[in-house]
SETI-635675 format. One line per 5 residues: number of its first residue (from 1); their letters; for each residue x, y, z of N, C-alpha, C, O, CB. Coordinates in steps of 0.001 Angstrom, whole numbers, plus 524288, in hexadecimal, padded with zeros to 5 digits. Glycine has a CB too. Layout:
! residues N
NUM> a> X/Y/Z/X/Y/Z/X/Y/Z/X/Y/Z/X/Y/Z ~ ...
This chain:
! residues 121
1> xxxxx> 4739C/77524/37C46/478A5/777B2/37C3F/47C06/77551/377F2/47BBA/77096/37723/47B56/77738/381A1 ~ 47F90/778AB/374D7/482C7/7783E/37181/48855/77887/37330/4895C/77B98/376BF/48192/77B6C/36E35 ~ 48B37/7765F/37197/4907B/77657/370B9/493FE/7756F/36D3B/49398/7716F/36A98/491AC/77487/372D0 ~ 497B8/77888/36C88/49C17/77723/36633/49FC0/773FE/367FA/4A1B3/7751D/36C3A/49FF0/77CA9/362F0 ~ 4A1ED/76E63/3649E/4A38A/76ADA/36828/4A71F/76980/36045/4A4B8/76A6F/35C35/49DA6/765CA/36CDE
6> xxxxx> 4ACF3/76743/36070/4AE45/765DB/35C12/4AD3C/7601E/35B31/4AC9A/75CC1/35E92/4B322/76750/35B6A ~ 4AD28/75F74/354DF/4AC47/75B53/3537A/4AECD/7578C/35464/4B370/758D0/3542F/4ABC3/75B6C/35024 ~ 4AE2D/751F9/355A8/4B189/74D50/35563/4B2D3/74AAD/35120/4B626/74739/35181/4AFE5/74A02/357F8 ~ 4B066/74BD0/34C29/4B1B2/74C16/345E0/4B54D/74F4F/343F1/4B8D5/74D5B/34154/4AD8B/74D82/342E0 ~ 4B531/7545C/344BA/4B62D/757B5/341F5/4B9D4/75A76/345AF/4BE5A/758F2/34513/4B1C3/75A2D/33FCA
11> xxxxx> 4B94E/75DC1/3490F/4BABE/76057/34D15/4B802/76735/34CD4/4B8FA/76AFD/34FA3/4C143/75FB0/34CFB ~ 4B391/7667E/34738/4B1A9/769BC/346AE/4AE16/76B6C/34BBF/4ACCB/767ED/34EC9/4AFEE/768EF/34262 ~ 4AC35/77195/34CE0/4A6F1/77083/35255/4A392/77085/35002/4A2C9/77188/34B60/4A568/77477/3573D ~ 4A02A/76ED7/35482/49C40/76B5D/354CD/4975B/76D73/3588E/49834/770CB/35BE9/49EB6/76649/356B0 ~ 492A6/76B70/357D2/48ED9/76D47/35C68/48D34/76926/36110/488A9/767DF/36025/4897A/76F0A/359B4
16> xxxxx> 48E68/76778/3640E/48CFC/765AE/368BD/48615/76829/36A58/485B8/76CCB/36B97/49213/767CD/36CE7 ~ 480F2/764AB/36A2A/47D96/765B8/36DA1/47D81/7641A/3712C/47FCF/75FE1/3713D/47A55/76575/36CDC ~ 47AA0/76623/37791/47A79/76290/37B98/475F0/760E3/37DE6/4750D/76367/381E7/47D11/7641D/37F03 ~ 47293/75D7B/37CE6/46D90/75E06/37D3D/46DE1/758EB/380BC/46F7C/75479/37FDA/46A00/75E77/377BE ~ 46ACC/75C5B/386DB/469EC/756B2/38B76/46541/75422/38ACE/46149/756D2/38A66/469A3/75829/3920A
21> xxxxx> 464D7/74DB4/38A8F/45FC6/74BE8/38843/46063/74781/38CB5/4647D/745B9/38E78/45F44/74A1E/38110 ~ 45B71/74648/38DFC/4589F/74256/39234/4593D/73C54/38DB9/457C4/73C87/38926/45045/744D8/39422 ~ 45B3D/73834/38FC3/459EC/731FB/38C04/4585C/7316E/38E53/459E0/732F5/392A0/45C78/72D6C/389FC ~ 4521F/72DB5/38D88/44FBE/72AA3/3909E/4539C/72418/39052/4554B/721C9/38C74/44929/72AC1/38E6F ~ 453F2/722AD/3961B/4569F/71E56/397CA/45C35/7204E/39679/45F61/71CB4/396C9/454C3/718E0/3950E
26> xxxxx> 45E2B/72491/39535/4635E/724A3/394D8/4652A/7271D/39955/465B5/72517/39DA9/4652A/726E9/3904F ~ 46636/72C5B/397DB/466A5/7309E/39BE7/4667A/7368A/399CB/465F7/73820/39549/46BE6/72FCC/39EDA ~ 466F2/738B2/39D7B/46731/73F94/39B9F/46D35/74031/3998A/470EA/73F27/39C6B/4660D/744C0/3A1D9 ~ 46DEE/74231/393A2/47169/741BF/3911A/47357/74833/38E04/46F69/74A58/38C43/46FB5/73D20/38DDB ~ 477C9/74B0B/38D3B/478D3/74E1F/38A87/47A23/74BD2/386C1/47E31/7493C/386C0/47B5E/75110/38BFE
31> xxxxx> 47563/74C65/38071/4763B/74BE8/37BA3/47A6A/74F69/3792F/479F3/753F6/37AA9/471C2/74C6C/3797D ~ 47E95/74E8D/375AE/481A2/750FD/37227/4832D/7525B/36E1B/487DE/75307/36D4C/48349/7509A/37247 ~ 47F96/75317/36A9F/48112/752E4/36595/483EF/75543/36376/4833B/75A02/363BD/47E85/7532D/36342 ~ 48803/7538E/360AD/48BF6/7570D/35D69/48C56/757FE/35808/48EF9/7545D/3564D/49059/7558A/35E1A ~ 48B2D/75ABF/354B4/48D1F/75BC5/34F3D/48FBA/760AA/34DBB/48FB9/76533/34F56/4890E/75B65/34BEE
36> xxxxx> 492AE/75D3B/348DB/4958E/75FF6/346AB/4943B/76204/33FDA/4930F/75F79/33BF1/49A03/75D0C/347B0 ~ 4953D/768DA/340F5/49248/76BA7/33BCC/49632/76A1A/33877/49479/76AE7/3340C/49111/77292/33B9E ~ 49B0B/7681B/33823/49F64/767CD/334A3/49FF0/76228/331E6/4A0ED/76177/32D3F/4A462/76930/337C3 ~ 49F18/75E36/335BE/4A0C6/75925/332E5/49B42/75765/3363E/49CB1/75618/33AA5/4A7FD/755B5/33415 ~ 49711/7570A/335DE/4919F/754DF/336A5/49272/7511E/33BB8/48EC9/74E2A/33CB7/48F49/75174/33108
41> xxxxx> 496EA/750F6/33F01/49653/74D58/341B5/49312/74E46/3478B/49358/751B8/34AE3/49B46/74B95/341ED ~ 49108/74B29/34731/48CFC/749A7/34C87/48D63/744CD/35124/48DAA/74009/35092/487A6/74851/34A0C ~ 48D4D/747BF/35569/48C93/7428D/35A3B/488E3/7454F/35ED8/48881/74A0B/35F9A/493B8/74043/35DA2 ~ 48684/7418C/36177/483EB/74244/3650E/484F1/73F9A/369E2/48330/73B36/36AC6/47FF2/741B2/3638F ~ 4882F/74289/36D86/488CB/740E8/372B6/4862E/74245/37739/48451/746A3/377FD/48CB5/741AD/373BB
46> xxxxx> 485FF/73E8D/37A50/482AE/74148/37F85/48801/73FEC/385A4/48C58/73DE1/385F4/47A5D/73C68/380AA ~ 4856E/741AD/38833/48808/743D7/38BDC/484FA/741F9/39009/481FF/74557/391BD/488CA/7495E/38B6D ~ 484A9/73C24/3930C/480C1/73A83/395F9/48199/73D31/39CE9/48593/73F6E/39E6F/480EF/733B9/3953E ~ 47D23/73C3E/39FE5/47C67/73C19/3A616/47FE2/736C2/3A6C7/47F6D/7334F/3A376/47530/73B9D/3A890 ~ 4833C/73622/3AAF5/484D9/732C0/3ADF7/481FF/72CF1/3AB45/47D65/72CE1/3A9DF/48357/73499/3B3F8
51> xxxxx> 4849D/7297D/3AAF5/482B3/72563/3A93B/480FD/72137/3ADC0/48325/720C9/3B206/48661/72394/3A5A9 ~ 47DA4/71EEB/3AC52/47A90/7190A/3B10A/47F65/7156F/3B24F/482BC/71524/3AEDD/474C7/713AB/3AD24 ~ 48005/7131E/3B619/482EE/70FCF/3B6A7/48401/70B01/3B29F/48838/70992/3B0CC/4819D/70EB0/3BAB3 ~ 47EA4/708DC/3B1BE/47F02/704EA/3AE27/47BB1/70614/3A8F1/477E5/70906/3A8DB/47D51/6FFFC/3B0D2 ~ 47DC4/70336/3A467/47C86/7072B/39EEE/4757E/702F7/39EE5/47261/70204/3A270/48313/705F4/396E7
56> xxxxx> 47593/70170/398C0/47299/700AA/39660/472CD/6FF95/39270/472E8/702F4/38F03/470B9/702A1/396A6 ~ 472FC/6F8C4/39101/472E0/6F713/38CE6/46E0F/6F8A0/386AE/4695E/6F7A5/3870E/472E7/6F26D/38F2B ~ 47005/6FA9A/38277/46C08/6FA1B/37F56/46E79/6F62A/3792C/472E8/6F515/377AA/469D5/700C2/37E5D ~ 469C7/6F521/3774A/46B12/6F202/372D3/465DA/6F3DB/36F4E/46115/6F40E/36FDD/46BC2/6EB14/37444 ~ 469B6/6F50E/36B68/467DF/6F636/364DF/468C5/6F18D/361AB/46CB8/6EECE/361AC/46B70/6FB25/361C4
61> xxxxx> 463CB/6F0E3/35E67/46359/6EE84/35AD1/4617D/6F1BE/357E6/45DD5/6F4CD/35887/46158/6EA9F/35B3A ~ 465C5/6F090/35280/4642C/6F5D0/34C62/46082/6F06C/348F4/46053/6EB9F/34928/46CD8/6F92F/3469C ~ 45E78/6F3F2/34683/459EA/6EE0E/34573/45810/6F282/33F11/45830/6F14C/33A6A/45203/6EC59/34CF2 ~ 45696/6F76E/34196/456A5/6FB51/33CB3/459B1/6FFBA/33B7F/45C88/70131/33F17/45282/6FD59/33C4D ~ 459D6/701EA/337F0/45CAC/707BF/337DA/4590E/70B3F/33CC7/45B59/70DB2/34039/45BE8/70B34/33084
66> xxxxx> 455F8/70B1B/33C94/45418/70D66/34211/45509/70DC6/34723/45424/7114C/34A48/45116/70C4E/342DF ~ 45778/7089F/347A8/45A11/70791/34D61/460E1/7099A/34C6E/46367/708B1/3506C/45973/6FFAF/34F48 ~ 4638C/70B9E/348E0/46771/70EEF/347DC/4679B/713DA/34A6A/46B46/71520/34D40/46790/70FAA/3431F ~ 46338/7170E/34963/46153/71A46/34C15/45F5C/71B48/3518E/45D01/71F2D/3531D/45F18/71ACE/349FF ~ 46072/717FB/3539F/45F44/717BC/35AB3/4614E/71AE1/35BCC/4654F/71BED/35958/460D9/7138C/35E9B
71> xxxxx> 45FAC/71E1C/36017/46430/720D4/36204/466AB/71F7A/3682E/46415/71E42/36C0C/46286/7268B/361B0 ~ 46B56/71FFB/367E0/46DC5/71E3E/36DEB/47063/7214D/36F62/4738E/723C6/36CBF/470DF/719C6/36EC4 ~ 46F42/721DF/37594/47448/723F8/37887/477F4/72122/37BC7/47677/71D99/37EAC/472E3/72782/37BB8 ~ 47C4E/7226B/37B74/47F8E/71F7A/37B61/4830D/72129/3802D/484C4/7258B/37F33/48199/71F42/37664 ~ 484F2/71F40/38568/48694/721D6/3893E/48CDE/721B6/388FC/48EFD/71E2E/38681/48422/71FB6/38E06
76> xxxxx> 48EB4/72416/38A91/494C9/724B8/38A54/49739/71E54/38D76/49BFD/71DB7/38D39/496DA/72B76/38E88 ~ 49478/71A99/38FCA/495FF/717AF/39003/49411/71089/38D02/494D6/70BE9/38E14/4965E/71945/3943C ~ 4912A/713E3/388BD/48DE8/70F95/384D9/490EB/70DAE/3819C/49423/71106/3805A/48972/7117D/38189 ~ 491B8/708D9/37EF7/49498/7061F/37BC0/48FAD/70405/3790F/48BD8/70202/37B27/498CC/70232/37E47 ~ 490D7/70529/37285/48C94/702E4/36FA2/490EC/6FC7E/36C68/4957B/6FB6E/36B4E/48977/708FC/36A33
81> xxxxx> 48BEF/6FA39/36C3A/48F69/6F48A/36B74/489A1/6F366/365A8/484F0/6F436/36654/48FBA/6EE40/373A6 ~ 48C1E/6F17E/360BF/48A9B/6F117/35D4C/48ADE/6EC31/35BA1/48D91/6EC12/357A7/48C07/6F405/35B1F ~ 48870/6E5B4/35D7D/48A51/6E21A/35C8F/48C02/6E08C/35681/49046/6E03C/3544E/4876D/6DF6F/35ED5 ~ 48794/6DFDC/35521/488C4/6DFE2/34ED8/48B1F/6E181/34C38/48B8B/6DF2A/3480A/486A8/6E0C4/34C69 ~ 48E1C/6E675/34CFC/49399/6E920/348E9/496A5/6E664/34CAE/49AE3/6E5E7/34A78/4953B/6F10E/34803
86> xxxxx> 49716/6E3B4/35261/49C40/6E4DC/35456/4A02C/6EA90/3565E/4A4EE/6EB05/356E4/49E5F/6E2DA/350A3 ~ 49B05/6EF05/35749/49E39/6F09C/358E2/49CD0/6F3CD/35EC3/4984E/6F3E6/36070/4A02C/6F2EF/354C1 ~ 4A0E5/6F621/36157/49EBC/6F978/3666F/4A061/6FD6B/3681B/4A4DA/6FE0C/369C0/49ECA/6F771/36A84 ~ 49D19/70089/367EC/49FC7/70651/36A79/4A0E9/706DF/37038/49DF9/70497/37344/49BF1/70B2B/36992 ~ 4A515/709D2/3722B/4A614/708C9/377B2/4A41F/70E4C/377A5/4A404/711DE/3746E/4AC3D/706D4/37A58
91> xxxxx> 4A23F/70D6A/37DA7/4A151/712C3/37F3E/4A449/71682/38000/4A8B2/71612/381DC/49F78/712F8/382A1 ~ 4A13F/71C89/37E02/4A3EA/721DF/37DFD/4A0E2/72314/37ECE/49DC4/72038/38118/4A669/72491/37AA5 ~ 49F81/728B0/37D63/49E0F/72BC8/37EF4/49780/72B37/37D86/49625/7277F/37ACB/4A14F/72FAF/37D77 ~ 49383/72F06/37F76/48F1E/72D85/37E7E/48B1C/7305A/379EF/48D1A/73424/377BE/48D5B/72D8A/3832B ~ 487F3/72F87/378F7/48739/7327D/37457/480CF/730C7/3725A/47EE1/72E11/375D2/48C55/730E3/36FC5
96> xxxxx> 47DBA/73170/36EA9/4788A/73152/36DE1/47AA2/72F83/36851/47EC2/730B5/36627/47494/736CA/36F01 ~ 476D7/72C78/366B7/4782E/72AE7/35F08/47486/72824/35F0C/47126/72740/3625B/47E17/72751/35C10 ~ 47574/7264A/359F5/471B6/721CE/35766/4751A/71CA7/3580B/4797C/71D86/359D1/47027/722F9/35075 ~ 473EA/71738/356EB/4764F/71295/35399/477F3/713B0/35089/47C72/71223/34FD7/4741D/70F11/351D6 ~ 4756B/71741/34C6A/47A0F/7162D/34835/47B92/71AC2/347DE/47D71/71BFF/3439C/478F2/713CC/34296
101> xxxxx> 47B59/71E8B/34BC6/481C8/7225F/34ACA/48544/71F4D/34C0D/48934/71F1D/3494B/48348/727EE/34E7B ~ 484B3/71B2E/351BF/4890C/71776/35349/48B17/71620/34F81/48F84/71793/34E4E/48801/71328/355F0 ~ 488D8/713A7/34D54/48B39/710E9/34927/48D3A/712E7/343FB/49063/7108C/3413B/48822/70DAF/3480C ~ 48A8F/7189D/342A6/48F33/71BA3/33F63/49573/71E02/3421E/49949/71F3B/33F7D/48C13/72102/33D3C ~ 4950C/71E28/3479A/49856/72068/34A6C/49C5A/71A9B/34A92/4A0FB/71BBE/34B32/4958B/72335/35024
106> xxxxx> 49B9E/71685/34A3F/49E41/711F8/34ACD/4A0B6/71109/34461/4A50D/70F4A/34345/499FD/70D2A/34D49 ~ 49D4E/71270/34166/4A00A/71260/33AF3/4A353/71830/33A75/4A75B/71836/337D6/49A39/71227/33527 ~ 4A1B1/71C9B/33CC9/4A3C8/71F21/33BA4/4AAC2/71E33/33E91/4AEF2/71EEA/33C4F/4A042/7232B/33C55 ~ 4A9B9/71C42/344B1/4AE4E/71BD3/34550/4B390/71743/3438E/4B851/717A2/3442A/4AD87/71C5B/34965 ~ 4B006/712C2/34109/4B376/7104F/33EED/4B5DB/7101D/3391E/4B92F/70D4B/33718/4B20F/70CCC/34019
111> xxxxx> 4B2A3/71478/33732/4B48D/71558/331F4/4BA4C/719D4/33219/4BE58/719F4/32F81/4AF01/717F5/32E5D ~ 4B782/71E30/337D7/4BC35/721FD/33884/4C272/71E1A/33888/4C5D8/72075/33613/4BB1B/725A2/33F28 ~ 4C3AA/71AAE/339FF/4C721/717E2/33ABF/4C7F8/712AA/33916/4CA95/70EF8/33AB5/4C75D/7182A/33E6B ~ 4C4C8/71384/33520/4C61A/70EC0/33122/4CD71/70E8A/32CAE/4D07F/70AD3/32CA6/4BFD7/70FA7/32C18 ~ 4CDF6/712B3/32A47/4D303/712F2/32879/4D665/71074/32BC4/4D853/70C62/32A14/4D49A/717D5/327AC
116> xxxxx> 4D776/711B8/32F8E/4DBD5/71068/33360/4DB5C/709C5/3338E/4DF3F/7071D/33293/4DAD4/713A3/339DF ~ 4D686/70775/334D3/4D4CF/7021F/3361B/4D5A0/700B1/3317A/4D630/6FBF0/331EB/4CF71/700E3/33852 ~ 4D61E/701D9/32CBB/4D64B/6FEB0/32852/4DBDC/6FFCC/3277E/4DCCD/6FD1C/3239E/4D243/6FFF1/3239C ~ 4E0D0/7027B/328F8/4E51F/703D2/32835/4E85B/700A5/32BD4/4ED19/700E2/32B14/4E576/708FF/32881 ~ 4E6C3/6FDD9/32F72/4E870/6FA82/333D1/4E9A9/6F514/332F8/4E654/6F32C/33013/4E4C5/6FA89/33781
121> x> 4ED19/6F1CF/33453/4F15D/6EF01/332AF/4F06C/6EAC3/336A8/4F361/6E6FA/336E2/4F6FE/6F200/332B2
């Protein structure tokens, strides 16, 4: 199933797919992908079953450009913690990606608001 949904870039619309997919050890999840025909932007959210009481620690080690490419899902109550940059995402919402979309999504958002931080007193 499809849906027209506006952009969070642009405010141009957009296509919403909704595709329900089984994770092994995760759970039964509504995948989301969104793009946009106007300004190329893309995200992939899911939409989980009720969550377990207690989570589940995981730990990445990037060792190659290969391990960039992992892919994770990420639950609306997951916080990714990055020792080595120092930095941590608090949990929002949930969503499917790679490592290093994280981590373009973490440059992308600190560059959006860089002027201001360098204009500050």
């Amino acid at each position: 199933r499809e849906e027209e949904s506006s952009c969070l870039d642009c405010g141009y619309p957009g296509v919403i797919k909704f595709q329900p997919t089984e994770v092994p050890f995760f759970r039964n999840i509504v995948v989301m992908p969104f793009s946009c025909l106007n300004c190329r932007f893309e995200s992939t959210e899911i939409q989980p079953e009720p969550t377990q009481d207690r989570g589940t620690k995981c730990v990445f080690r990037i060792e190659t450009i290969v391990d960039l490419e992992r892919r994770v899902f990420k639950s609306e109550s997951c916080v990714c913690l990055f020792q080595e940059l120092e930095i941590e995402i608090p949990a929002r919402r949930s969503q499917v990606s790679t490592i290093a979309s994280i981590l373009r999504q973490i440059i992308y958002d600190l560059s959006a608001d860089q002027p201001s931080r360098l204009n500050f007193d």
